[in-house]
N, C-alpha and C positions, 0 to 999 in steps of 0.2 A: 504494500500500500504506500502510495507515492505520497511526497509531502511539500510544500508548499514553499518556495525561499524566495521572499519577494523584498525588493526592492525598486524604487524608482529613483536612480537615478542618484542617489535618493532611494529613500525607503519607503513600502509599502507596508508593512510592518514587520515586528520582531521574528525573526527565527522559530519555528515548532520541529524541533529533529524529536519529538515524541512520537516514531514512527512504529507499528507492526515490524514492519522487516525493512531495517538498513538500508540493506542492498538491492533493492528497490526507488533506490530515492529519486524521486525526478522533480530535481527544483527549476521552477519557474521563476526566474530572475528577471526585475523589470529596470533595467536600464537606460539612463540617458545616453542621448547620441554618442559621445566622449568614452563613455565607460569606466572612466576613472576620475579620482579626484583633480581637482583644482587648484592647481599653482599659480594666482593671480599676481601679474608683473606689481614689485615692491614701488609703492608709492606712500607722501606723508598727505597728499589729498584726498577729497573727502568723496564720496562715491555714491550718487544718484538713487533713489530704490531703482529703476530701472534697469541702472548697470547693476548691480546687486543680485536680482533678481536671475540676471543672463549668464551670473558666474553662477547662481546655483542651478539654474538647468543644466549648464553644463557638467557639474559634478559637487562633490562635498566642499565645503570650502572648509579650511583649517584656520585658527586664530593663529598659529607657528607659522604662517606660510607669508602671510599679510594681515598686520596688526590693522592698518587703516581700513582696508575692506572690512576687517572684522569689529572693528570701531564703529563704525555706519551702522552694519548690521546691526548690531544691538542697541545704537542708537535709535536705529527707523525699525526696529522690530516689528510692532503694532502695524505701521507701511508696508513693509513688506509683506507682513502676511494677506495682508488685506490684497494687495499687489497678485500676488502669487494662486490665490483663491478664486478669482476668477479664471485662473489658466484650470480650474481642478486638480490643484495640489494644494501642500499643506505647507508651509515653516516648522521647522523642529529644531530647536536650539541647544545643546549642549553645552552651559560656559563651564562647567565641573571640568570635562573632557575636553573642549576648546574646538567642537566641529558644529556646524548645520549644514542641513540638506532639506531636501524636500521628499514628499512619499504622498501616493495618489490619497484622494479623501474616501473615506467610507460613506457607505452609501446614507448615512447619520448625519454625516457633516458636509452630505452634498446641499447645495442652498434649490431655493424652489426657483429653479428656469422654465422658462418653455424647451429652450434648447440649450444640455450642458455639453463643453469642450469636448474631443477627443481626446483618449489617452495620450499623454506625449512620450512615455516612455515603452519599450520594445521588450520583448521576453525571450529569456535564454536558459538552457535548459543546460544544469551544471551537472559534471561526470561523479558518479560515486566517491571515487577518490579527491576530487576537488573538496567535495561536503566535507568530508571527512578532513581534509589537511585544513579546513577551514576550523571544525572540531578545534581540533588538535592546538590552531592558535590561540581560537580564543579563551583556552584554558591555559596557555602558556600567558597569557594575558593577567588573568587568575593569580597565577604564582606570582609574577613581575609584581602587582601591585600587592601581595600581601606582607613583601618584603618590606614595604614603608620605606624605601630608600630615599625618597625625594625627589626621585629620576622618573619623567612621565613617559619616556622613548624607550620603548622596548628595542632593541637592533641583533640582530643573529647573523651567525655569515650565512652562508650558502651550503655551508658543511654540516652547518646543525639544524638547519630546515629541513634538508636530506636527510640525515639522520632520523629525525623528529619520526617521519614518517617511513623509512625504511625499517624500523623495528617491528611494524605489523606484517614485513610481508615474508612468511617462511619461505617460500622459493625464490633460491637467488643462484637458478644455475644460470642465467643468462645474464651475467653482472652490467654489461653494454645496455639491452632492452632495459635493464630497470635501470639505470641513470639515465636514459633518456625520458622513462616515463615520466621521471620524478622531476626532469629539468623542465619537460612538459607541465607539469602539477601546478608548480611554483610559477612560472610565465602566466601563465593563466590566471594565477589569483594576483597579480600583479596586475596584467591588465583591468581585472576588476573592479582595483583602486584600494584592494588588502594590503600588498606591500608594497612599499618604495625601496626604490632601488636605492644605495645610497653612493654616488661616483666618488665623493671624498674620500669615502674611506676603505677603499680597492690598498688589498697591500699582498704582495707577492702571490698572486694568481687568484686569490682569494674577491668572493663581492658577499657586501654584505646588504641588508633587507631591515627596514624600517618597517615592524607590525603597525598598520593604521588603527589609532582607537576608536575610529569609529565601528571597526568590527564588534565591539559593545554595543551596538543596537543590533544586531541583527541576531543575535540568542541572548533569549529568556533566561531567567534566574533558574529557573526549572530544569530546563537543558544541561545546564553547566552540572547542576547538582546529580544528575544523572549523568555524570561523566565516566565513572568506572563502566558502566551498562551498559553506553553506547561502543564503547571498549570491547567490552566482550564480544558485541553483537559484531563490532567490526572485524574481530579475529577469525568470528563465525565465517565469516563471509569468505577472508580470504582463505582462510582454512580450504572451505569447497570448492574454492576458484584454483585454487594449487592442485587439488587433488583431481579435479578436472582439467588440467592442461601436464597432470604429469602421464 
């Protein structure tokens, strides 16, 4: 029984990985044009709701990325939602975590039209192991913040995100096909807009990966807490996927 990973763009809402069966997942993702977050060029000027607006369709915006766009933002918040609502989306502000984005309205918080907007964001359909290495981070997220360090940037290399997720998979006679799968994994939750790459800090072959905190909206408090279970379930899986390809 397939389960539901919606986002616009921007988010549709939270994560339900409370599925029947795993490895079945078919998450329908609803993405802006862009598919990843928003790197808005660094300025100390003051930014329009309308310009504001068109960085959030195009992806998350971060308060790390650009203080003055994120200044506005929460200055014109009230604006902007108001703004944005007529498109058929929502505002959703995070200043704890330092993101917003937008996520389609519920059929609750659609207003009385004659005629409402078309959807603006597009639906993609994520591979089992993508769900899963998405799992995977956002409980390493989990640990990172329980350490109270003070540090809100989780960063991994390349070597421990492979890792992270090469631990569930018992067959490894074809050591080539699974780094390629797993370099595939990672590419792809990056295009997302889950990891940033990060160019700075490349150091002797090595890249490393910036966890975005906005992956804290998209799973429930629920999910996480069932973190050993979705474990299990996912060893199940590969378990009979091993034993079916040996």
């Amino acid at each position: 029984m397939g389960h539901s990973f919606f986002y616009t763009g921007n988010l549709d809402s939270q994560t339900d990985l409370n599925t029947d069966d795993l490895s079945d997942i078919s998450d329908s993702t609803e993405l802006s044009s862009s598919d990843t977050a928003v790197s808005a060029p660094r300025s100390r000027g003051y930014y329009e709701v309308g310009t504001i607006a068109a960085y959030l369709l195009r992806g998350v915006i971060y308060r790390q990325d650009n203080a003055a766009l994120w200044n506005s933002l929460t200055e014109q918040q009230s604006k902007v939602q108001d703004y944005v609502m007529k498109l058929g989306v929502k505002l959703v502000v995070d200043d704890n975590e330092g993101y917003a984005y937008l996520r389609s309205l519920t059929e609750d918080e659609m207003p009385d039209v004659n005629h409402f907007p078309p959807k603006l964001m597009s639906k993609r359909q994520l591979s089992f192991n993508v769900s899963f290495m998405l799992l995977l981070l956002r409980h390493k997220l989990v640990e990172f913040d329980s350490e109270a360090n003070g540090d809100t940037r989780l960063v991994l290399s390349y070597t421990s995100l492979s890792d992270l997720i090469m631990t569930y998979y018992g067959n490894r006679s074809n050591e080539v096909k699974l780094q390629n799968q797993i370099e595939g994994i990672i590419n792809k939750i990056v295009d997302l807009g889950f990891l940033k790459p990060l160019q700075d800090k490349k150091a002797k072959g090595e890249r490393y990966y910036e966890i975005m905190r906005i992956l804290k909206a998209y799973f429930d408090a629920q999910t996480i807490s069932d973190f050993k279970s979705k474990i299990l379930e996912y060893q199940k899986v590969m378990a009979d996927k091993n034993s079916e390809e040996a």
